[in-house]
C-alpha positions as CSV (number, residue, x, y, z in Angstrom):
1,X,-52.3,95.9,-8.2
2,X,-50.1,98.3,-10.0
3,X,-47.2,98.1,-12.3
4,X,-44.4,101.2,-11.2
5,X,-42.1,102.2,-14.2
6,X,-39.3,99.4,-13.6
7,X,-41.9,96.5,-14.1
8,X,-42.2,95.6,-10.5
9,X,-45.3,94.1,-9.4
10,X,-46.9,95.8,-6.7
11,X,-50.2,93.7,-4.4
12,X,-51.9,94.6,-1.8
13,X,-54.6,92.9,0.5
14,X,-55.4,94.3,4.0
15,X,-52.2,96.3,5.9
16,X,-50.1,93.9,3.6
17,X,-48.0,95.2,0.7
18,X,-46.2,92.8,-1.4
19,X,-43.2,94.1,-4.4
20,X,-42.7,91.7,-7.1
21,X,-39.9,92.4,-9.4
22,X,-40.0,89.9,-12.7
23,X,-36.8,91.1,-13.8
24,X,-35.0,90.4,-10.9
25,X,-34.7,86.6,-10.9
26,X,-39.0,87.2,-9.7
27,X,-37.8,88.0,-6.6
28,X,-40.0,89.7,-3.7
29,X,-38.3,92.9,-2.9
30,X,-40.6,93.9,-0.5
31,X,-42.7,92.4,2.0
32,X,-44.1,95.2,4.6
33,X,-47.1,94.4,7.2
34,X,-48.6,97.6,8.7
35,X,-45.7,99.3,7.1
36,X,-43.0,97.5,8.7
37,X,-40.8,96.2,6.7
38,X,-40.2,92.2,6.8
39,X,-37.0,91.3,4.0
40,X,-33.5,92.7,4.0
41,X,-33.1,95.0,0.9
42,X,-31.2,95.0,-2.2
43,X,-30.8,93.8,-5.4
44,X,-29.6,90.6,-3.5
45,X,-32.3,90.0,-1.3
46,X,-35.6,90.3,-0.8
47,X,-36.8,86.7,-1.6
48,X,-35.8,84.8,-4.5
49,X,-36.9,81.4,-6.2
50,X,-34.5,78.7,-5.9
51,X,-35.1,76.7,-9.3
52,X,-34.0,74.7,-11.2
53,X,-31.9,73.3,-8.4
54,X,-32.2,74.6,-4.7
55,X,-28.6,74.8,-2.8
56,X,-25.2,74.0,-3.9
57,X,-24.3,71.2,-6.9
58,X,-21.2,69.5,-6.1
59,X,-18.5,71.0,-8.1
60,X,-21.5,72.7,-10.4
61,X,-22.1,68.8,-11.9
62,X,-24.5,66.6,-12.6
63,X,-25.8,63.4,-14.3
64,X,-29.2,62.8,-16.0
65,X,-28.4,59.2,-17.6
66,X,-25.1,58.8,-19.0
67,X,-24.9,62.6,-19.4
68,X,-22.9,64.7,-17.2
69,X,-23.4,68.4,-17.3
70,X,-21.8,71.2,-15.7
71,X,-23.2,74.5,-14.2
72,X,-21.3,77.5,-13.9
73,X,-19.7,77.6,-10.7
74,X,-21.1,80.7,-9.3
75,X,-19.7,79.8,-5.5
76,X,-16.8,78.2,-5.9
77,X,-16.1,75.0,-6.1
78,X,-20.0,74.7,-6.2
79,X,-22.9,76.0,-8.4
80,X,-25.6,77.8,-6.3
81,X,-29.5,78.5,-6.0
82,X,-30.1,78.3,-9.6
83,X,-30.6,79.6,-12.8
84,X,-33.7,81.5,-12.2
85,X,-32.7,84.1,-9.6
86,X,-30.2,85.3,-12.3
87,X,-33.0,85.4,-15.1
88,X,-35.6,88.3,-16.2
89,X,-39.4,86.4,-15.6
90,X,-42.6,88.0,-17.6
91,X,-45.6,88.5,-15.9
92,X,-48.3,86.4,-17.3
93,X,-51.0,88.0,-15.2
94,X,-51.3,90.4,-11.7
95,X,-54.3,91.5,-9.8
96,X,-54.8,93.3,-7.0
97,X,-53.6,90.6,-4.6
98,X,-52.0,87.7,-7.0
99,X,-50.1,87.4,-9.9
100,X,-48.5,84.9,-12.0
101,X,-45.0,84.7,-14.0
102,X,-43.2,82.5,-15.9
103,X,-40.0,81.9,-18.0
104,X,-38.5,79.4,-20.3
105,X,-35.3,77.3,-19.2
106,X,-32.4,78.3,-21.2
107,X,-28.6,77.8,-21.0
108,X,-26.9,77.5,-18.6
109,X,-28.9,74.5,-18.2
110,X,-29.2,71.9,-20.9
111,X,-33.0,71.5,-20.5
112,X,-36.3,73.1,-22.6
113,X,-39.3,73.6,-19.9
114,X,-40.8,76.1,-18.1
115,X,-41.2,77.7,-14.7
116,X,-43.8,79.4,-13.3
117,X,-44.3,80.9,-9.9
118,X,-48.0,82.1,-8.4
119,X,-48.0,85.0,-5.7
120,X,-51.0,84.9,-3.6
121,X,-51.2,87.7,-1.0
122,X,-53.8,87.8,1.8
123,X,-54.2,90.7,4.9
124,X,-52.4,87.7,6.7
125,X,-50.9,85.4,4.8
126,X,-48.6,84.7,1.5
127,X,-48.7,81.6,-0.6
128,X,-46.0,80.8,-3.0
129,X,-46.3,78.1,-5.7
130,X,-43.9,76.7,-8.2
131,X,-43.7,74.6,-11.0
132,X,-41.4,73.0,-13.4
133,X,-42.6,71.7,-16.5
134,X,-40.9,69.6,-19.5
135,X,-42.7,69.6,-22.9
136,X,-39.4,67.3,-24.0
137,X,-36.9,65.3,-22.3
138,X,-37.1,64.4,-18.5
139,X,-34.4,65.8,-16.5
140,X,-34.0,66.3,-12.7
141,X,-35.0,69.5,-10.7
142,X,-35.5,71.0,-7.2
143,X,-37.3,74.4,-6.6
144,X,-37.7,76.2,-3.1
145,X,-37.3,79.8,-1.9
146,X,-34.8,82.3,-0.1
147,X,-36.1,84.3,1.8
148,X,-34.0,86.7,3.6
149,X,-35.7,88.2,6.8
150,X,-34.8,91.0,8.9
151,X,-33.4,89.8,12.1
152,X,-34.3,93.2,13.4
153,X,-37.4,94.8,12.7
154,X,-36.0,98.3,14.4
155,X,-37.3,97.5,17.8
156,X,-34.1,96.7,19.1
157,X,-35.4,93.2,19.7
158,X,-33.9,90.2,18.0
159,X,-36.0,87.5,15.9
160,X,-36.5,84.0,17.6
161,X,-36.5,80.7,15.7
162,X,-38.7,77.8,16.0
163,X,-39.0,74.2,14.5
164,X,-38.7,70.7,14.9
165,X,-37.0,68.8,12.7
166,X,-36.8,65.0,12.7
167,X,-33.1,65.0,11.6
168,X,-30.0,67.4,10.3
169,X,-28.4,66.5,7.5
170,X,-25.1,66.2,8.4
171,X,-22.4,69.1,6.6
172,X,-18.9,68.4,5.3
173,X,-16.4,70.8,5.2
174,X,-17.3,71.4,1.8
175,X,-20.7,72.2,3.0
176,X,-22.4,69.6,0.9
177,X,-24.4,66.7,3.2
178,X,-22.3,63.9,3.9
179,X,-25.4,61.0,3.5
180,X,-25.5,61.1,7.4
181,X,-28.4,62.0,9.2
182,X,-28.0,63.4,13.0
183,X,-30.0,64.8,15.5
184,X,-30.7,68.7,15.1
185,X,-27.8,71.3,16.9
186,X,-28.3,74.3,17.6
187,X,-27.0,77.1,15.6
188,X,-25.2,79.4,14.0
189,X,-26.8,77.3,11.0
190,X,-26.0,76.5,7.3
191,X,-27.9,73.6,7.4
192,X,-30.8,71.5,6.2
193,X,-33.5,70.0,8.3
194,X,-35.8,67.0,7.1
195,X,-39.2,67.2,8.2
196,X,-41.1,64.3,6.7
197,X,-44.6,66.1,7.8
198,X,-43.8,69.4,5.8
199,X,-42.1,72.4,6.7
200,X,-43.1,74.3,10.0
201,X,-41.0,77.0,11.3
202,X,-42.0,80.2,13.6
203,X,-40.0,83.6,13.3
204,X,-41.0,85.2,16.4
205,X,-39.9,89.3,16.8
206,X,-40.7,89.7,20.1
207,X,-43.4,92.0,20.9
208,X,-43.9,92.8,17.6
209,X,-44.9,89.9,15.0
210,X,-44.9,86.2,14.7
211,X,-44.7,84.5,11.1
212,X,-44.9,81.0,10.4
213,X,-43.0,79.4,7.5
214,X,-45.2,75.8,6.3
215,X,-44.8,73.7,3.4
216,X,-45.8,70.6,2.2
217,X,-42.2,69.9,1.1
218,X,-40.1,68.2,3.8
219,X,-36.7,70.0,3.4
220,X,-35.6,73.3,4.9
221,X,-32.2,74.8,4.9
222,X,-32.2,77.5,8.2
223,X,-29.5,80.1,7.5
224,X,-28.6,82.3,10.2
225,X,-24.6,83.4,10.6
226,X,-25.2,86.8,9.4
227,X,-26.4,89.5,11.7
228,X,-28.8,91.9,9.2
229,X,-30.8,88.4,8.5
230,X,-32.0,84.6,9.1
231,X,-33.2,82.4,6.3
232,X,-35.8,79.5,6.2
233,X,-35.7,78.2,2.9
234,X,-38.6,75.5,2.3
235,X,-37.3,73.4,-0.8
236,X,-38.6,70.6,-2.5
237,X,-35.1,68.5,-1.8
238,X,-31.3,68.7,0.0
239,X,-28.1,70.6,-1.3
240,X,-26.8,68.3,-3.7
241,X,-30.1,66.7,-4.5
242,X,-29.8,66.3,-8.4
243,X,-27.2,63.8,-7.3
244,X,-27.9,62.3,-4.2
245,X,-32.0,62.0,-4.6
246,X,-32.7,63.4,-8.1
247,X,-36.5,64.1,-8.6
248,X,-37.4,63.6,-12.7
249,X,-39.4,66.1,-14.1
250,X,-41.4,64.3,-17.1
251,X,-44.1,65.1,-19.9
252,X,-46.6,63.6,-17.9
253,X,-45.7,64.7,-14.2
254,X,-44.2,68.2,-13.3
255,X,-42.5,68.9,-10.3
256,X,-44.6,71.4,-8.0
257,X,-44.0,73.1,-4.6
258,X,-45.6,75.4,-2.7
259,X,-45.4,77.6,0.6
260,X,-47.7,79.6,2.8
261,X,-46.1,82.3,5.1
262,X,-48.7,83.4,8.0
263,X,-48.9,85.9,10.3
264,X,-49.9,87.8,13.4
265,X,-49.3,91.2,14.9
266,X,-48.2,90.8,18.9
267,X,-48.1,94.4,19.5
């Protein structure tokens, strides 16, 4: 593990390299395996926790009770992805191959708790794990991650997508879900999958590496109408979810999620 002058977080484990930047919303700026480079750069990018809602808010609202609260409407006429990509993290520990952060929820959102998110890196492997406590009132939550990966890894050859969802939710024009449930189409996509076994999707660069995305959570949104990247971004509910299926985070039981991305080498 080291620490460079900007507080990043750098691990190692094996041909795996891992950058961790706390004051960037905790986002993974780097991902490289045997030196190749895995996320799309920039301040932007990388990878970035999506907490303490994953997705778009209708209109940036929602209701706990009889309250009704508004988010800032970062992507209008919807709030997006989160407070926490937008918020400076502190490292509570790092190792050679982990480390842990965590920060307190603050306004924007009308909540006391706290996040914390655990980096695990292996010679093959990455685990992720989140959690979202409340040491006051209950309120609703999601958490998941955005990771943007390279379509192309420079060998000319485009990644390949793979999964099998059980259903898509359907998308409105105002790219929330609609409440209906289809079978999955094929892309371009801006749209969330239900898998009620947990998250399983392959990124195949052919030739050169296969990664598999897995969770235990059962919602993915798969992102893939821009041509520098693809997203698969495991989350623990839909767009829209502090309305349409809100998940209370209380004293006594916090909300937690966690993914593992695995690979192998094809060269």
């Amino acid at each position: 593990m080291s620490t460079d002058n900007t507080n990043q977080v750098q691990l190692k484990a094996g041909d795996a390299e891992l950058t961790v930047d706390p004051r960037n919303g905790c986002r993974l700026t780097s991902l490289r395996v045997r030196g190749t480079e895995l996320l799309r750069q920039g301040a932007k990018y990388g990878a970035f926790p999506m907490v303490p809602w994953c997705g778009r808010i209708e209109l940036g609202q929602f209701r706990n009770g009889g309250e009704r609260h508004q988010m800032p409407v970062n992507h209008p006429p919807h709030a997006i992805h989160g407070t926490g990509r937008d918020t400076a993290w502190r490292t509570a520990r790092a190792d050679e191959t982990s480390a842990a952060f965590t920060y307190d929820l603050a306004e924007p959102w009308p909540y006391s708790g706290r996040v914390t998110q655990l980096v695990e890196l292996a010679p093959d492997s990455l685990t992720l794990t989140m959690g979202v406590e409340t040491y006051d009132n209950s309120f609703p939550a999601q958490a998941g991650w955005h990771p943007w990966f390279l379509r192309d890894l420079g060998s000319g050859g485009e990644v390949e997508l793979a999964f099998d969802a059980e259903w898509q939710e359907e998308r409105g024009a105002d790219h929330l879900p609609t409440g209906r449930r289809i079978d999955p189409r094929p892309g371009p996509r801006d749209d969330c999958f239900g898998m009620p076994d947990g998250v399983d999707v392959t990124l195949t660069w052919p030739g050169l590496l296969e990664l598999k995305v897995a969770s235990r959570a059962e919602w993915v949104v798969v992102y893939d109408e821009e041509k520098e990247a693809v997203c698969v971004e495991p989350q623990s509910g839909p767009p829209n979810g502090l309305n349409t299926l809100p998940r209370l985070v209380t004293p006594i039981d916090p909300l937690e999620i966690s993914t593992t991305w695995t690979w192998r080498t094809l060269a």
